[in-house]
N, C-alpha and C positions, 0 to 999 in steps of 0.2 A: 699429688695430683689434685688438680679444682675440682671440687664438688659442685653443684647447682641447686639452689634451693627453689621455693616460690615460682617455679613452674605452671602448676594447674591452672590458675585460673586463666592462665595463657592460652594452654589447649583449649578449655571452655570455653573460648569466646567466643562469640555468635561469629566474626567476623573471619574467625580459623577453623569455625567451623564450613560458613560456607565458603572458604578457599579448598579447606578437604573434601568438598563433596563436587566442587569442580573436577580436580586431579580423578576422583573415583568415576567421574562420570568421562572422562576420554577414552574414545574410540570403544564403546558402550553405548550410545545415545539411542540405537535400536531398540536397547533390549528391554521388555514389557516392566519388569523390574524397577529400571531405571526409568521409566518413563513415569511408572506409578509415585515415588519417590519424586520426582522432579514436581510434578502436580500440585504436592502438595508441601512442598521445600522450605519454606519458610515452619509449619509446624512440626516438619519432621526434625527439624533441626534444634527448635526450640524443645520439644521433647527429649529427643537425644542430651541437650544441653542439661537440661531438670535433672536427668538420671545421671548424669555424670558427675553433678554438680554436690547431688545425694545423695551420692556413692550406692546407688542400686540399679546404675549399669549391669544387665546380665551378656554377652555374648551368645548369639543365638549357634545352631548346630550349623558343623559344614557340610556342604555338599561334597561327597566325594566319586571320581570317577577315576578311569585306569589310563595311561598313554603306554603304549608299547614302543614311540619312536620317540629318539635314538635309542632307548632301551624302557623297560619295564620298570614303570615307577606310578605310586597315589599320585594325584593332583586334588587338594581339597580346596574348596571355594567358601570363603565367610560366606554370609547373608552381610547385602548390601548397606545396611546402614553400618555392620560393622567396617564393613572398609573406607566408611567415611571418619570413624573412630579412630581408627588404625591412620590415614593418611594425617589427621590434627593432631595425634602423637607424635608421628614422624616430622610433620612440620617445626615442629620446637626444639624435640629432642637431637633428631638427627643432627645437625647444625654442630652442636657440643661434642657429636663423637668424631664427625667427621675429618672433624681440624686433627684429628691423634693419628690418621690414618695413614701409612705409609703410601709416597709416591704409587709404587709399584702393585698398591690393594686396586683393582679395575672393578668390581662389580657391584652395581646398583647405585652408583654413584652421578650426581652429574657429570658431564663431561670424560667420562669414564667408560668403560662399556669392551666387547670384545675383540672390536676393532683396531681401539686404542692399546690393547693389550697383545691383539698380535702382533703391529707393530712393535711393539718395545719385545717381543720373544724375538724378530728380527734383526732387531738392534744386536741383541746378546749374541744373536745367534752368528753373527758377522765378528764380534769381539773373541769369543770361547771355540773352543774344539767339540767341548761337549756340553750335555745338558742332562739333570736327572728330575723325570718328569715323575710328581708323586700325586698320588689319588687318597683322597679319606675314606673309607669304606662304610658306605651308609650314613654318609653324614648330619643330614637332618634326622632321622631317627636317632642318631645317635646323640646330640647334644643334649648336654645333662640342664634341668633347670636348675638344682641346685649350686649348681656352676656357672652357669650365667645370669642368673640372679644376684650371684656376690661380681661378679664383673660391672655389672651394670650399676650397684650401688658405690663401687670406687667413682663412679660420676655424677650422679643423681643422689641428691639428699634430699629432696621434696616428697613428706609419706603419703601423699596423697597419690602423686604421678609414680610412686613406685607400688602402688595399691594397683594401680589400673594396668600397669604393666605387668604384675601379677596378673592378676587376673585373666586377660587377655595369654598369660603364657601355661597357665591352669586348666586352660580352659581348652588349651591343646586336643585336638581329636588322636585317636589310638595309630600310632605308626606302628611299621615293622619291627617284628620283637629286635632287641640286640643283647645279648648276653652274654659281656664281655669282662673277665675280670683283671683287675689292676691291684699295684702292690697297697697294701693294708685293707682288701675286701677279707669279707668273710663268706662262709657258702652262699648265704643270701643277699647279699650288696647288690646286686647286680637285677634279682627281683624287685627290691625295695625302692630301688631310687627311680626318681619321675622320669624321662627321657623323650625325647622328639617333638619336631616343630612343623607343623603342616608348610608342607612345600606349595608354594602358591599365593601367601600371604605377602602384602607388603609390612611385614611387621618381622615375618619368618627371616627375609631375605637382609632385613635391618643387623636382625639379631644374631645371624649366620655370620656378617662382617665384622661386628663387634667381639664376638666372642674369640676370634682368631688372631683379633688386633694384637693383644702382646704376643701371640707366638711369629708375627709377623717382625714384628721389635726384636724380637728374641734374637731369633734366627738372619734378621741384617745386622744388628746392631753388634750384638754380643756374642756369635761366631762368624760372623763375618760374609755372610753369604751377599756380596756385591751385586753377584748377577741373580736376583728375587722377585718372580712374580706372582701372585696370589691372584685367579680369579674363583671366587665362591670357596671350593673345597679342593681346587683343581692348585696345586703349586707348581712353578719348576723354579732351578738351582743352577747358574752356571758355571761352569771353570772348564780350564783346560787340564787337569788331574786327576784323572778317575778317583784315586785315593781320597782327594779334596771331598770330591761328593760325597763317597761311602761315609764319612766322617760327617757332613752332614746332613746324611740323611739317620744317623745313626740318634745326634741329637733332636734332628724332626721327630723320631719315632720318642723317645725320650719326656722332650716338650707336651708331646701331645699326647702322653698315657696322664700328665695332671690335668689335662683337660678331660678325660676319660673319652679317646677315641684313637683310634687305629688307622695307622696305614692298611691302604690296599696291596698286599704284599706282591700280588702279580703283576699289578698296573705302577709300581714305584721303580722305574727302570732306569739304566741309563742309555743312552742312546750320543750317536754322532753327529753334528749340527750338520755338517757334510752333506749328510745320502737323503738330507728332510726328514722333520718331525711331526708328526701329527700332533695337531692343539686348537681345543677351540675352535672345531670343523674345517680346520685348513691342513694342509700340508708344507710345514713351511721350510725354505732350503736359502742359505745367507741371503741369494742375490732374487730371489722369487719364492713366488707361493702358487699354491692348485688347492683347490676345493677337495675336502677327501671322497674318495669314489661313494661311498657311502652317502654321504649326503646329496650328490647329484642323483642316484638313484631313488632316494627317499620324495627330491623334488619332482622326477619324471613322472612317478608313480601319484605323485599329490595335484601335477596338472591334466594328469589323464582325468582325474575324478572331478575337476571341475569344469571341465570341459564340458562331461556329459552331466553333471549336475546344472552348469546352465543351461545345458542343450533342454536341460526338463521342466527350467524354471523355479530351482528349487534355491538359486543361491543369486546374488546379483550383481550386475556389472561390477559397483561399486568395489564389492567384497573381494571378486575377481583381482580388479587391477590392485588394491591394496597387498594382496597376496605375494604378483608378479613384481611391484615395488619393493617391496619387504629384501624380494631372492636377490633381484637386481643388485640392492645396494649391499648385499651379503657378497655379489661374488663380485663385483668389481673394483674389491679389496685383493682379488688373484686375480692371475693372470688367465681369464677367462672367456676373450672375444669370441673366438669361434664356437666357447661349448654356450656363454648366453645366446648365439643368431639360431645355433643349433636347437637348441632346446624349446626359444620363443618361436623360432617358426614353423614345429610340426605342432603348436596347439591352436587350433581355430577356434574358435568359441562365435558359435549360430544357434539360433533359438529355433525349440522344434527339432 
């Protein structure tokens, strides 16, 4: 595998620097933060630069807060100039890993995304009988640094850009404990080693994809799983052989104890392409798709509240329709005429 040396002073450049603080500043320009930061853009930038440059970059604390939809999970947020840090990393680095990435990897990628991946679960799902859909259980809390640290240096040999990558993965705020053990720990293994990656980060969701890439290799190349798709931590497996699958999902569980992480054993199922599968907020079946009920109910309940949050003045147009766009181009990926006229036309939105 190519290494990459002389890197850094590429991140460093005043020039990638203010292209990362473009990317950090989209669909953000409201907020006080950024606005403070923008004021003063050129010295914040050159500062940023000085400390990068003198290796006494520190990353400041995140913010963290709780989301309970679609389920119960942190959400931690950098401080803004770190995510202009993190986007001039990703500028450079990104680039090198993504070319390794298999077809069938969909997320956080350009041209990539959930869409493009239901599609192709559609595809399989029109070729296969069946499909075995597997979950990682607690997967950013669960990613070892010590393990993807050595992944990241099979590509990166620049010590300076693998200093700030440290750092920046060191620098990790405290996830969900996971205490799990794998063949050759001892009592305490499982204490001792660093683990999890703040969900939220564009650096996390980087290193979330890289870290899976060879079991993504693995798993198409070297057992043979054709029908392979990978969003985040979310896989599925196609065949028409039950047996095929159990076999492997046998080696997925395998693969990924030397990554030191676990299948979710209730959510690793197999299921009929036939009767529709749920994936990536759809429900999908060969020849059509529906929105899963869950998430139509989660949107009913998210337009009641802005309704009356505009009606108070507390939120605004703009935010409004970016919201109704957002769902729009979500569902008109299924077959959902009647329930978007449905949905869009009991919320009025009047001021007062």
């Amino acid at each position: 595998m190519k290494t990459h040396k002389n890197l850094f002073n590429e991140i460093c450049s005043f020039q990638n620097l203010w292209y990362a603080s473009r990317k950090a500043k989209r669909g953000k320009s409201s907020f006080d933060y950024v606005q403070r930061f923008e004021h003063l853009l050129e010295t914040e930038l050159l500062q940023l630069r000085r400390e990068l440059l003198a290796c006494t970059y520190v990353p400041g604390h995140y913010k963290e807060f709780i989301i309970v939809e679609p389920k119960v999970r942190m959400i931690s947020a950098a401080p803004y100039r770190d995510r202009v840090v993190h986007h001039a990393l990703c500028n450079v680095i990104e680039p090198l890993f993504n070319r390794s990435f298999l077809l069938d990897s969909y997320a956080n990628q350009a041209g990539k995304g959930v869409h493009r991946a239901v599609d192709r679960f559609q595809w399989f799902a029109q070729k296969y009988r069946y499909v075995l859909k597997c979950d990682i259980r607690k997967y950013f809390p669960s990613i070892d640094h010590s393990v993807l640290k050595s992944i990241i240096r099979k590509k990166i040999a620049c010590a300076r850009t693998l200093s700030l990558i440290d750092t920046i993965i060191d620098r990790s705020n405290n996830q969900d404990p996971v205490h799990e053990y794998f063949p050759g720990d001892d009592l305490f293994t499982p204490f001792e080693r660093r683990r999890g990656l703040p969900i939220g980060n564009l650096t996390s969701q980087f290193f979330a994809n890289v870290y899976l890439n060879q079991f993504d290799h693995y798993m198409k190349e070297e057992q043979g799983a054709n029908g392979f798709i990978r969003y985040v931590d979310d896989f599925v497996m196609f065949a028409d052989d039950k047996e095929e699958l159990y076999r492997l999902r046998s080696c997925a569980e395998s693969f990924l104890a030397s990554l030191r992480l676990c299948l979710h054993q209730t959510k690793s199922l197999i299921h009929k392409n036939s009767v529709g599968v749920q994936y990536l907020g759809y429900r999908i079946f060969p020849d059509y798709r529906l929105l899963k009920n869950e998430s139509i109910v989660r949107y009913k309940r998210k337009i009641k509240k802005m309704v009356i949050s505009y009606c108070r003045g507390e939120t605004s147009l703009e935010r409004v329709r970016s919201s109704i766009h957002g769902w729009i181009g979500h569902a008109t990926n299924a077959n959902t005429f009647r329930l978007r006229k449905a949905v869009l036309e009991s919320a009025v939105f009047t001021k007062g």
